[in-house]
N, C-alpha and C positions, 0 to 999 in steps of 0.2 A: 634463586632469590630475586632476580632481576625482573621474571614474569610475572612472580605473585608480587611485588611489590604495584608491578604496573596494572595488576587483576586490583587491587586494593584502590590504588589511586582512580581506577574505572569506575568505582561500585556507586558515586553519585554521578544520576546525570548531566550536572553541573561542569561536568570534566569535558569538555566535549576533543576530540580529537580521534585520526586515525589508530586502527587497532590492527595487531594481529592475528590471521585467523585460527589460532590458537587459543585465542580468548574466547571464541565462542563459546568452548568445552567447558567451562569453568562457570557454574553459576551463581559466582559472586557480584557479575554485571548485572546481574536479574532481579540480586536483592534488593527486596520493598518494592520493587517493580511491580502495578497494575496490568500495563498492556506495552507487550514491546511491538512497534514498529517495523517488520522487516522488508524495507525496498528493495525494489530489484532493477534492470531492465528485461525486461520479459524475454527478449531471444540467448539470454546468455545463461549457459548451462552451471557456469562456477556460480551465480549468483543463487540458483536456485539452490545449489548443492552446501551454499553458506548457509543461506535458509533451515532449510534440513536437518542441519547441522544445529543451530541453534534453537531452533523446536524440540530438538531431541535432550537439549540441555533444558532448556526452558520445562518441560512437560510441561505446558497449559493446558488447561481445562477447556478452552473453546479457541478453534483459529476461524478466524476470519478471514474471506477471501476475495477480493476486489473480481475475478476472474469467474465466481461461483454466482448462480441466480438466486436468489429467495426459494424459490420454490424448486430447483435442484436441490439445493442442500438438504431441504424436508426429506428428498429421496432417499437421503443416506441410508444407510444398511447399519442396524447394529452392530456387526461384526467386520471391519475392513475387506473386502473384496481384495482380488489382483489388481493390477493397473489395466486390465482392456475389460475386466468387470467393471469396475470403479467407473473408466470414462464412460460406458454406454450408461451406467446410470448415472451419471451426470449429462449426457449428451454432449461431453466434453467437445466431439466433432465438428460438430454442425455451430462452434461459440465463435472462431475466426481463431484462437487465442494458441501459443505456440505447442509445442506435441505436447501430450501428456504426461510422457515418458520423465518432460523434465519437473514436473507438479507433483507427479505418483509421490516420491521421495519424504515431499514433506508431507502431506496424509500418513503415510507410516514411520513418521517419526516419532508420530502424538495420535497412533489409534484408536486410543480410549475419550480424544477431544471432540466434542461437539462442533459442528461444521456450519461457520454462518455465510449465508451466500450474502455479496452486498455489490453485485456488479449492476451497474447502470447501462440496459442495453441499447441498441443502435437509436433501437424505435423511441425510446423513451428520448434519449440524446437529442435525436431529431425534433420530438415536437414539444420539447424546449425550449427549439427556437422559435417555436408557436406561440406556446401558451405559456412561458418562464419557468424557471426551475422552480418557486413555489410551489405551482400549481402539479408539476410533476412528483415532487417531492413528500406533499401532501401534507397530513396531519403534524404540526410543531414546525412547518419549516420557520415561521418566525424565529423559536427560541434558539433555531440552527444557525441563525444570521443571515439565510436566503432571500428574506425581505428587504436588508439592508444593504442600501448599495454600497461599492466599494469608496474609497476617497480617491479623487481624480489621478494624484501621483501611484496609488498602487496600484488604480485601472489601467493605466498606460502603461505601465510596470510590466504586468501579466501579460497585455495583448504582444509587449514586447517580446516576451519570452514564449507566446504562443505561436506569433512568428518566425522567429528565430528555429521553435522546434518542428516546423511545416517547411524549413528550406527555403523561407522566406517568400511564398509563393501562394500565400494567402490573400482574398482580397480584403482590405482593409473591412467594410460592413461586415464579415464576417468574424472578426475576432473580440466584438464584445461578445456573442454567442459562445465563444469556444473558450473564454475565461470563465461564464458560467455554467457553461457543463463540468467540469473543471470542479468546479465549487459544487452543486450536487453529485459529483462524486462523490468528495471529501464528508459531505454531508451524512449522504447515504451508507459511506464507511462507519462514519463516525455513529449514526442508529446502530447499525449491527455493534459495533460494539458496546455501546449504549444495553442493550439486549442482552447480549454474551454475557457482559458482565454480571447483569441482574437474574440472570438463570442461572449461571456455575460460578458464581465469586469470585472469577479470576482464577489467575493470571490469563489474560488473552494476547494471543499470538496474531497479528495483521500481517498477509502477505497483499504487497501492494507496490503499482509503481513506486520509484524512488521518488518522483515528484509528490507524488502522495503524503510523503513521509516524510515532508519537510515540517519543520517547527513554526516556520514564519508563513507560512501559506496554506499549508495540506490540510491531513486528518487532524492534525492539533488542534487547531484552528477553531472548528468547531464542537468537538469534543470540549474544550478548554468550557464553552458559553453553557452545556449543559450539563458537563459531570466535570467541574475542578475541581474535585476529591482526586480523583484519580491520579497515578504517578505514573506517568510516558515515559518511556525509553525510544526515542527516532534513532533508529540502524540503517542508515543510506551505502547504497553502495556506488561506487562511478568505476568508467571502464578508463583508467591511464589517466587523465587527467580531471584534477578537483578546484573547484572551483575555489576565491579565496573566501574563506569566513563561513564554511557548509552550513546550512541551515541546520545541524542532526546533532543530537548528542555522541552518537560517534559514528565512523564508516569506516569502509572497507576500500581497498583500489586494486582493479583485477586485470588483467589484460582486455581488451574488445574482443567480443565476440565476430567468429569472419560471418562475415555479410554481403550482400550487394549495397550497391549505394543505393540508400534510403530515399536520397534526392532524385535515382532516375525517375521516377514515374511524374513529378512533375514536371519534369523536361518533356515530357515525354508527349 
C-alpha cells in the first residue's frame, strides 16, 4: 500500500522528488506523459540499466538519443540487430562515447521504437565557436531561443557551472562558447523531439545527459518555446550527492561509478 500510494502521489509532475527504483516498473509516472526525460552520467552503468528499465515501462514509440547522429539513426535496421550488429551500424566506435554494451539495453527495451539521432558532434561544437550556434543549428534557430541571448545573471550562472564541470581549469574567453554549445544541444534535442513526436504521436523517451534534463536550463527550455502542448516528465539521476532544490520532476541517487579522476588530465 505504501508504494502505490507513493506511485499515485508521483503520477503529476508537479510532485517533484526522489524516487525509488521500483517506481520505474509501474507506469502510472508516465501517465498523460508526452516525453519523458531520462538523464544519465554517461560512464555509470546503473544509470543506464534505470534507463532500460524505464523504457521498458514506458514503451514509447520514438527514443531519442543525445549520443545517436542524424544520419546514424536513418541507418537503423527494421528489425533490432545484437549489440556488435547494432554498434557497427551505428559506427557506435569511432563516436568517443562509452561501450556500447552499456546503451544496447535500452534499444531493446523499446525494439519496435523509432530511433532519433540528435547528437551535436565535435565538429559542429567547434565551429560554433566560429560562426554561433544559429548558424550551426540552422533553420528555426530563432524560435528555439538561439538568437536570444541569455540575461547577464544566468550567463555567468552557466559559465559558473561550466567551470566548475572542467575542474575549474578553463580559460575564462572560453566559457561563453561552452554555455552555448550547451544551448544547441539542448536545442538540437529538443528538434528531434519536436520530430518524434510529429511522426509517431508519442510518448517519446530522451536518453540524455542529466544536465540536459534539467527543467531550468536543459531540453525544456526550448522545447517549452516551440511545442508547450507537450507534458515533460525530467528523470535526473546524481551519483551520492544532490544537489538542494533538483532542477527535475524526480530523480534517482546511485552510488558513483569507479573512475579515474576526471580532474587528472588537466593537471596534467
Amino acid at each position: 500500500m505504501k508504494v502505490l500510494a507513493l506511485l499515485l502521489a508521483l503520477a503529476t509532475p508537479a510532485c517533484a522528488k526522489e524516487i525509488p527504483l521500483e517506481a520505474l516498473d509501474d507506469p502510472t509516472i508516465f501517465s498523460g506523459v508526452n516525453v519523458v526525460i531520462l538523464g544519465e552520467t554517461h560512464d555509470n552503468p546503473a544509470h543506464h540499466a534505470h534507463q532500460a528499465r524505464a523504457v521498458a515501462t514506458l514503451k514509447p514509440k520514438a527514443l531519442v538519443f543525445e549520443m545517436v547522429s542524424p544520419e546514424a539513426a536513418a541507418r537503423m535496421p527494421a528489425v533490432l540487430p545484437d549489440a556488435p550488429g547494432l554498434a557497427t551500424t551505428l559506427g557506435w566506435d569511432a563516436t568517443g562515447w562509452p561501450d556500447f554494451s552499456l546503451y544496447y539495453p535500452i534499444f531493446a527495451a523499446a525494439p519496435a521504437a523509432r530511433v532519433y539521432g540528435a547528437e551535436v558532434s565535435r565538429d559542429i561544437a567547434r565551429r560554433a565557436f566560429d560562426t554561433g550556434i544559429a548558424a550551426q543549428f540552422g533553420e528555426g534557430a530563432a524560435a528555439y531561443g538561439l538568437t536570444t541571448a541569455l540575461a547577464a545573471t544566468e550567463q555567468a550562472q552557466r559559465e559558473a557551472e561550466q567551470l566548475a564541470a572542467h575542474c575549474n581549469a578553463l580559460p575564462p574567453d572560453l566559457l561563453p562558447g561552452m554555455v552555448a554549445v550547451q544551448r544547441l544541444r539542448d536545442a538540437v534535442l529538443a528538434r528531434a523531439v519536436v520530430q518524434a513526436m510529429a511522426e509517431t504521436g508519442g510518448p517519446v523517451a530522451v536518453i540524455t545527459g542529466t544536465g540536459h534534463a534539467r527543467k531550468d536550463e536543459g531540453l525544456p527550455v526550448p522545447l517549452a518555446r516551440v511545442a508547450p502542448e507537450l507534458r515533460l516528465l525530467s528523470i535526473g539521476q546524481f551519483e551520492a550527492m544532490v544537489p538542494d532544490a533538483p532542477p527535475f520532476d524526480l530523480w534517482l541517487v546511485t552510488p558513483p561509478a569507479p573512475r579515474d579522476d576526471p580532474c587528472a588530465a588537466f593537471r596534467g
